[in-house]
mmCIF file of the C-alpha atoms, coordinates in Angstrom:
data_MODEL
# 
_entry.id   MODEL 
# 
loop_
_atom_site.group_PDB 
_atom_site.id 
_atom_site.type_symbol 
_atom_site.label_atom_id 
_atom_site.label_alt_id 
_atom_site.label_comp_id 
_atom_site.label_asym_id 
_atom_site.label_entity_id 
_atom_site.label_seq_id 
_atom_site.pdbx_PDB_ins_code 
_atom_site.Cartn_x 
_atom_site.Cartn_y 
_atom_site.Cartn_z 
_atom_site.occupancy 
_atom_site.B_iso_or_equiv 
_atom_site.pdbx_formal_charge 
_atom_site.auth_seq_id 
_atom_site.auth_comp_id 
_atom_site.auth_asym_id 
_atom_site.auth_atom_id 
_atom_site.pdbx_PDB_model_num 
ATOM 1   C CA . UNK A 1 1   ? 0.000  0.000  0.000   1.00 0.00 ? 1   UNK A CA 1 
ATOM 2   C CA . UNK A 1 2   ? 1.110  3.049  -1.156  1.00 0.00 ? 2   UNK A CA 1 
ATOM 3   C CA . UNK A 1 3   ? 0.788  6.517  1.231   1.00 0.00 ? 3   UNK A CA 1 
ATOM 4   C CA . UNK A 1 4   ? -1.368 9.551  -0.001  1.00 0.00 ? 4   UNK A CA 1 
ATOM 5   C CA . UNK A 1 5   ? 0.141  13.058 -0.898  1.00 0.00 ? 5   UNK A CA 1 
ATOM 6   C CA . UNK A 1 6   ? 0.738  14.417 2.863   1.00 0.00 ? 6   UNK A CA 1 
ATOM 7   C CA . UNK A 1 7   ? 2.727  17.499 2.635   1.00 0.00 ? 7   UNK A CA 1 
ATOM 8   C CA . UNK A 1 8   ? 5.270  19.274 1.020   1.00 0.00 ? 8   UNK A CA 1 
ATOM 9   C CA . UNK A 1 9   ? 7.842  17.005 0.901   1.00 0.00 ? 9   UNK A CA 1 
ATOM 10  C CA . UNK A 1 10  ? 5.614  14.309 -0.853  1.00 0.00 ? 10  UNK A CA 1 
ATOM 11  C CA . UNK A 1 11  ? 4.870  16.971 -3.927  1.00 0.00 ? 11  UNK A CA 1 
ATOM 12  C CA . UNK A 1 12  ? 8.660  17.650 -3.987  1.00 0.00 ? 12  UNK A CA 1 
ATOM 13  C CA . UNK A 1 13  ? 8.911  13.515 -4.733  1.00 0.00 ? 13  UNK A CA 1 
ATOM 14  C CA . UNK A 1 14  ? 5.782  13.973 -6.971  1.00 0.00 ? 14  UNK A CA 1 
ATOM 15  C CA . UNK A 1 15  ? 7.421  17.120 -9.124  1.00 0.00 ? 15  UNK A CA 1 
ATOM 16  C CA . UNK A 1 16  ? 10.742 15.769 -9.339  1.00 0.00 ? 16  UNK A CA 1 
ATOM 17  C CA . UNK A 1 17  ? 10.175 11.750 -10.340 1.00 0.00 ? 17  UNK A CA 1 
ATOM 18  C CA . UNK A 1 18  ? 7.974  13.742 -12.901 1.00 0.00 ? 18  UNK A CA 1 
ATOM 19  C CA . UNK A 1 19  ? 10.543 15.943 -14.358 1.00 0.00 ? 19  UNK A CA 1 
ATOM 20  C CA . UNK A 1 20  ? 12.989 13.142 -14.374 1.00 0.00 ? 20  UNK A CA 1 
ATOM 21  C CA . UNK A 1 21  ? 10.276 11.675 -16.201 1.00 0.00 ? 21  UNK A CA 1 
ATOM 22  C CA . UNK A 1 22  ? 9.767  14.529 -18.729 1.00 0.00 ? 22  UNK A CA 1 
ATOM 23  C CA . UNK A 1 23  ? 13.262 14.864 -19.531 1.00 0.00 ? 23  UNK A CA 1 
ATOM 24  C CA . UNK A 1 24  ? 13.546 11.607 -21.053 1.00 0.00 ? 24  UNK A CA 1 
ATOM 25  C CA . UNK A 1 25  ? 10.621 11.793 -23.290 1.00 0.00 ? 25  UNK A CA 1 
ATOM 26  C CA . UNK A 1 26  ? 11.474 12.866 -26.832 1.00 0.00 ? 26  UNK A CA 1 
ATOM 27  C CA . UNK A 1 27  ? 8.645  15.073 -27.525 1.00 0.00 ? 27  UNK A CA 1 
ATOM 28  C CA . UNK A 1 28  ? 8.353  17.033 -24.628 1.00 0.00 ? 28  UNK A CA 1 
ATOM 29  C CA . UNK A 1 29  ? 12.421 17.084 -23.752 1.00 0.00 ? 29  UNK A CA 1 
ATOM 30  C CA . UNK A 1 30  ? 12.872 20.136 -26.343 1.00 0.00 ? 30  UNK A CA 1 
ATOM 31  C CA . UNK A 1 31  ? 10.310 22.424 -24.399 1.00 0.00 ? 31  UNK A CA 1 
ATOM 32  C CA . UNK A 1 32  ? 12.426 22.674 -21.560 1.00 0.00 ? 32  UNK A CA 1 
ATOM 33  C CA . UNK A 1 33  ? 15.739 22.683 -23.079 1.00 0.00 ? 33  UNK A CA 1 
ATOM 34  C CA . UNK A 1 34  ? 16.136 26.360 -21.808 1.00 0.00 ? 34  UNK A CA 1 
ATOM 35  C CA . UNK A 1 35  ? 14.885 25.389 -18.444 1.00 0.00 ? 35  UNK A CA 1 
ATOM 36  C CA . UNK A 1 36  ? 16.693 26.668 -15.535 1.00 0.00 ? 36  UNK A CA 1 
ATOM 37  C CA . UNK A 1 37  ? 15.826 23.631 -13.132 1.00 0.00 ? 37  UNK A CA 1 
ATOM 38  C CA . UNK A 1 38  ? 16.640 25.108 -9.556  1.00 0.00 ? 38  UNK A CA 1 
ATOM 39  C CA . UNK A 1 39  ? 14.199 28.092 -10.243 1.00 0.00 ? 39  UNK A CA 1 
ATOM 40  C CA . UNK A 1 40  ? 11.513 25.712 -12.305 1.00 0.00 ? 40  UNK A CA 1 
ATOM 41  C CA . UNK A 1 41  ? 10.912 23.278 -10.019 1.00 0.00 ? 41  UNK A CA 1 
ATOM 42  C CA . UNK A 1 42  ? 10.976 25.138 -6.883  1.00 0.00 ? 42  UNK A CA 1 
ATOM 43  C CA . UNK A 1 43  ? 7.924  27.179 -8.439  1.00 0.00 ? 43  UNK A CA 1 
ATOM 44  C CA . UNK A 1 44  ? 6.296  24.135 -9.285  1.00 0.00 ? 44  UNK A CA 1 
ATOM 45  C CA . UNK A 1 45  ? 6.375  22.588 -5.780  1.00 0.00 ? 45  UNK A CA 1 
ATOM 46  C CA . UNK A 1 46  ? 4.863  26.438 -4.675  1.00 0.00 ? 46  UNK A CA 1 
ATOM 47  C CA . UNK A 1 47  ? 2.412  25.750 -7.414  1.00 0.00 ? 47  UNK A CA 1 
ATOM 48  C CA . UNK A 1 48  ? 1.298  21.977 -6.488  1.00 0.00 ? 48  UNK A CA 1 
ATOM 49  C CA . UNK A 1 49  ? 1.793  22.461 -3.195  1.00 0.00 ? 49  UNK A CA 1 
ATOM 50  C CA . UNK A 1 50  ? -0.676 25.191 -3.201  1.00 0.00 ? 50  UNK A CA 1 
ATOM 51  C CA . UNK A 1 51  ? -3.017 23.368 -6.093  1.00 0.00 ? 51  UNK A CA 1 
ATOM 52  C CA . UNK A 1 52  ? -3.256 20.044 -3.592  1.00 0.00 ? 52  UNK A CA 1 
ATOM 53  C CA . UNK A 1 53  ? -3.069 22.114 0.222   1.00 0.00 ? 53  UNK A CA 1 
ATOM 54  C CA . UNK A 1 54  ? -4.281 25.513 -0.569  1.00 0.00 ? 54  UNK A CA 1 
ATOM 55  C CA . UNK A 1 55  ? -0.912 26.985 1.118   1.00 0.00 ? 55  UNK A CA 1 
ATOM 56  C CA . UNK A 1 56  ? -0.904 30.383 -1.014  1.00 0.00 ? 56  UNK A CA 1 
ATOM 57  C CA . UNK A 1 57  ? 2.772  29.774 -1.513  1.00 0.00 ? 57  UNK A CA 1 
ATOM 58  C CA . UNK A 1 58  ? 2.192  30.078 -5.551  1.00 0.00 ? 58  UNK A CA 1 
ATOM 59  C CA . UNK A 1 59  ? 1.357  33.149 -7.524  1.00 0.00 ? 59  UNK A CA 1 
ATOM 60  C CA . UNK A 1 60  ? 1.786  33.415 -11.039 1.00 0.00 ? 60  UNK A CA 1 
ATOM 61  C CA . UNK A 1 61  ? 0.195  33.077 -14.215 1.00 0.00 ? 61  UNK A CA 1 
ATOM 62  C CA . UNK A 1 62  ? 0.881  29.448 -16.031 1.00 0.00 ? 62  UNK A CA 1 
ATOM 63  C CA . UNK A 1 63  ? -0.961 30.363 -19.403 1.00 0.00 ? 63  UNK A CA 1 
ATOM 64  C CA . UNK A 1 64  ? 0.941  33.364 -20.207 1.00 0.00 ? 64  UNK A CA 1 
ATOM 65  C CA . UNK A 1 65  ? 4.280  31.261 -19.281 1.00 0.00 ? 65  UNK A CA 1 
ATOM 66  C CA . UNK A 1 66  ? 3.305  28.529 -21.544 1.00 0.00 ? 66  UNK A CA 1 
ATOM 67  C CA . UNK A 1 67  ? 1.969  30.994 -24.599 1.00 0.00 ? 67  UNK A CA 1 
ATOM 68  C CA . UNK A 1 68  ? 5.382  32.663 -24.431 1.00 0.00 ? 68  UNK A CA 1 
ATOM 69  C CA . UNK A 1 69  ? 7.020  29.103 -24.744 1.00 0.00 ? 69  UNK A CA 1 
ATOM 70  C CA . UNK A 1 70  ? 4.266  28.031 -27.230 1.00 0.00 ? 70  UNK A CA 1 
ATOM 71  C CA . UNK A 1 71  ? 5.341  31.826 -29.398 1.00 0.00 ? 71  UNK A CA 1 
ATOM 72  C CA . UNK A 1 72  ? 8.894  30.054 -29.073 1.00 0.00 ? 72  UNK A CA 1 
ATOM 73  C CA . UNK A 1 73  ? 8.469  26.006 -30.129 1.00 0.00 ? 73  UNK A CA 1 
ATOM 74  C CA . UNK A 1 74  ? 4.669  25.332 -30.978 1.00 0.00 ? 74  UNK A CA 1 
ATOM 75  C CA . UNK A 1 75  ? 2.890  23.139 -28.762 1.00 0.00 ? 75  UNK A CA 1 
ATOM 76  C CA . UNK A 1 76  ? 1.224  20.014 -29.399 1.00 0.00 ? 76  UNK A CA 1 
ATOM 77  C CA . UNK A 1 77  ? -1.959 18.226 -28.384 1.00 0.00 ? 77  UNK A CA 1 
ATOM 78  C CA . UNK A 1 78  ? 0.441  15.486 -28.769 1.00 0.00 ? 78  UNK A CA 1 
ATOM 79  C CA . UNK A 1 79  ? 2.658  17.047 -25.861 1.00 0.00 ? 79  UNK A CA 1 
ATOM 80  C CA . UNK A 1 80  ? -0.350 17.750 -23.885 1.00 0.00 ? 80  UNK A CA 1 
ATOM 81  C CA . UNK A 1 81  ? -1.497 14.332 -23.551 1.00 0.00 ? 81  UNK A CA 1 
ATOM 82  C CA . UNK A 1 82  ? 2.083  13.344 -23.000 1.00 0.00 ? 82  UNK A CA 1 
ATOM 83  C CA . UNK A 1 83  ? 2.399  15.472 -20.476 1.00 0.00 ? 83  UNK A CA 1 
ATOM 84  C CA . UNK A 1 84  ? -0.840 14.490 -18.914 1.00 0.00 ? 84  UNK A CA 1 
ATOM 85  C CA . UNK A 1 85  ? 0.088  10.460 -19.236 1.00 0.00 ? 85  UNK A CA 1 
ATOM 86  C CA . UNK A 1 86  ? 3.500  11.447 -17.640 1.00 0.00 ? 86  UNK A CA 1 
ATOM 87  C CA . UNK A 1 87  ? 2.178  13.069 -14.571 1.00 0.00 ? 87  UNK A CA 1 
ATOM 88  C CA . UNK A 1 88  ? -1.197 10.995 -14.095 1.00 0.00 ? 88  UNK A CA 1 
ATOM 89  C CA . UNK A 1 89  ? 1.651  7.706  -14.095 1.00 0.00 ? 89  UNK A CA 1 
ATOM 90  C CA . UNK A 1 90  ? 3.340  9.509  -11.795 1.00 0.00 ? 90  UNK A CA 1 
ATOM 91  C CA . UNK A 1 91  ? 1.053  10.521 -8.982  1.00 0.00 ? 91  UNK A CA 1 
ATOM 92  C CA . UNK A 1 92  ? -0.268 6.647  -9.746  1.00 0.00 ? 92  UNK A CA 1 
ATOM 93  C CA . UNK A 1 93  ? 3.321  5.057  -9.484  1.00 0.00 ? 93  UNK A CA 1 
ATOM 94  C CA . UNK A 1 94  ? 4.367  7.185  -6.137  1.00 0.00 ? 94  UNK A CA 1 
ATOM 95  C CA . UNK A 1 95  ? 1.004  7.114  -4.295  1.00 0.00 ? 95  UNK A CA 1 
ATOM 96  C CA . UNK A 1 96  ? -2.828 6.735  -3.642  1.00 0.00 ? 96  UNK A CA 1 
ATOM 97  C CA . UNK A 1 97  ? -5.323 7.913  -1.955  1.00 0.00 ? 97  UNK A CA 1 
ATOM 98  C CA . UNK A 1 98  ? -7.665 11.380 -1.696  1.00 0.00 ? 98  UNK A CA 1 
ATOM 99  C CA . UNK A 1 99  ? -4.770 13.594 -2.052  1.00 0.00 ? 99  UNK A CA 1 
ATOM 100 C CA . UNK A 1 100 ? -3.380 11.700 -5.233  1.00 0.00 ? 100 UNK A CA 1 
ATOM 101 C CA . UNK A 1 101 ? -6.845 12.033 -6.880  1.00 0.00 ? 101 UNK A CA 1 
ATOM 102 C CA . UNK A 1 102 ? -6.742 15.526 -6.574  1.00 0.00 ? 102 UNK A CA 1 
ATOM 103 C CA . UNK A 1 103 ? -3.688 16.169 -7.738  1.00 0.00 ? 103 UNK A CA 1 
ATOM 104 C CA . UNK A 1 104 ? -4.406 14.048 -10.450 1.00 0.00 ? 104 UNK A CA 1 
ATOM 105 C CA . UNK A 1 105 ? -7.958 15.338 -11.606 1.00 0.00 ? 105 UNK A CA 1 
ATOM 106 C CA . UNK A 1 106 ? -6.336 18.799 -11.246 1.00 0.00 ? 106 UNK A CA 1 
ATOM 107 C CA . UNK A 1 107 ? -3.271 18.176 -13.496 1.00 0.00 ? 107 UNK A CA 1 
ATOM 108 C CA . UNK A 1 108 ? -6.174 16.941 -16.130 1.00 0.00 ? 108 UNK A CA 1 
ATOM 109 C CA . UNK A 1 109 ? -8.242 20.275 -15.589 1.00 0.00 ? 109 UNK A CA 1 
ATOM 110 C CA . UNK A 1 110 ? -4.595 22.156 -16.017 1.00 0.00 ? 110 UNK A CA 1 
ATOM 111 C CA . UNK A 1 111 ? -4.390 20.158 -19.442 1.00 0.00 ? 111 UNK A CA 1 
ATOM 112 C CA . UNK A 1 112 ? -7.466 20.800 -20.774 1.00 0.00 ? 112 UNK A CA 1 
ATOM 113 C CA . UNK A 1 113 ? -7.133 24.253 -19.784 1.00 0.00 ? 113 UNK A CA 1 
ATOM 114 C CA . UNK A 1 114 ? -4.071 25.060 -21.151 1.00 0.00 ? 114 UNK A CA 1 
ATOM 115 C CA . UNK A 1 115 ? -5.201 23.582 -24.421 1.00 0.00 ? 115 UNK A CA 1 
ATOM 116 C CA . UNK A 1 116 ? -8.137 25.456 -24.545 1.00 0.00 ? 116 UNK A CA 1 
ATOM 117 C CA . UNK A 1 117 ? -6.567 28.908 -24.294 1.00 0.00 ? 117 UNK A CA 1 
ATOM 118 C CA . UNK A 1 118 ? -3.485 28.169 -26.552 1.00 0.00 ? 118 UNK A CA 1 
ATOM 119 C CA . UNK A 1 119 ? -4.075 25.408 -29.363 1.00 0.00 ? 119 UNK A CA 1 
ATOM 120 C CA . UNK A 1 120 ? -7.807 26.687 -29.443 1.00 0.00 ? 120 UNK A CA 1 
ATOM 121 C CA . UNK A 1 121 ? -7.095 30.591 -29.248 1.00 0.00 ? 121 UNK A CA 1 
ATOM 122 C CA . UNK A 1 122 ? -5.070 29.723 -33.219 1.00 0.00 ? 122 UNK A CA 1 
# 
């Protein structure tokens, strides 16, 4: 039996198994070639952590991030559902429980979203 999603620590697991994840995947390595890791995934665990506990500790704006990166290499739906495989194995792989649904159902809403207001705004 795996453990649920508990607290920081367990979405700084969660982020980076993922990015390891990412990293090797040819179609959605080239996105982040430019990457500066240290500051990328400390806003992501701000940004799950506060997604999954409602901490505050993220504040941002993740669609006009990604439609500066999509003005730079064109995303995909392909990459999207990549992506959403990816981190949906993840939370599955690492955990279970209420926690892990949430993060899960919200990393599909964050898919679908981000779709919607870049592929769908061409």
């Amino acid at each position: 039996m795996k453990n649920d999603i508990l607290n920081r620590a367990d979405i700084e697991l969660l982020v980076d198994t993922f990015y390891n994840r990412v990293n090797t995947d040819p179609v959605l390595k080239p996105f982040f070639k430019q990457v500066n890791w240290d500051r990328h995934v400390k806003i992501m665990y701000d940004f799950w952590e506060n997604a999954i506990f409602y901490t505050g500790t993220y504040s941002g704006n993740p669609i006009n991030v990604h439609r500066h990166i999509h003005d730079k290499l064109p995303l995909t739906k392909e990459a999207f559902a990549i992506w959403l495989k990816l981190f949906l194995q993840t939370a599955d792989d690492l955990f279970e429980g209420e926690k892990t649904i949430l993060v899960k159902q919200k990393g599909y809403s964050i898919a679908t979203v981000m779709q919607m207001k870049i592929l769908d705004k061409e």
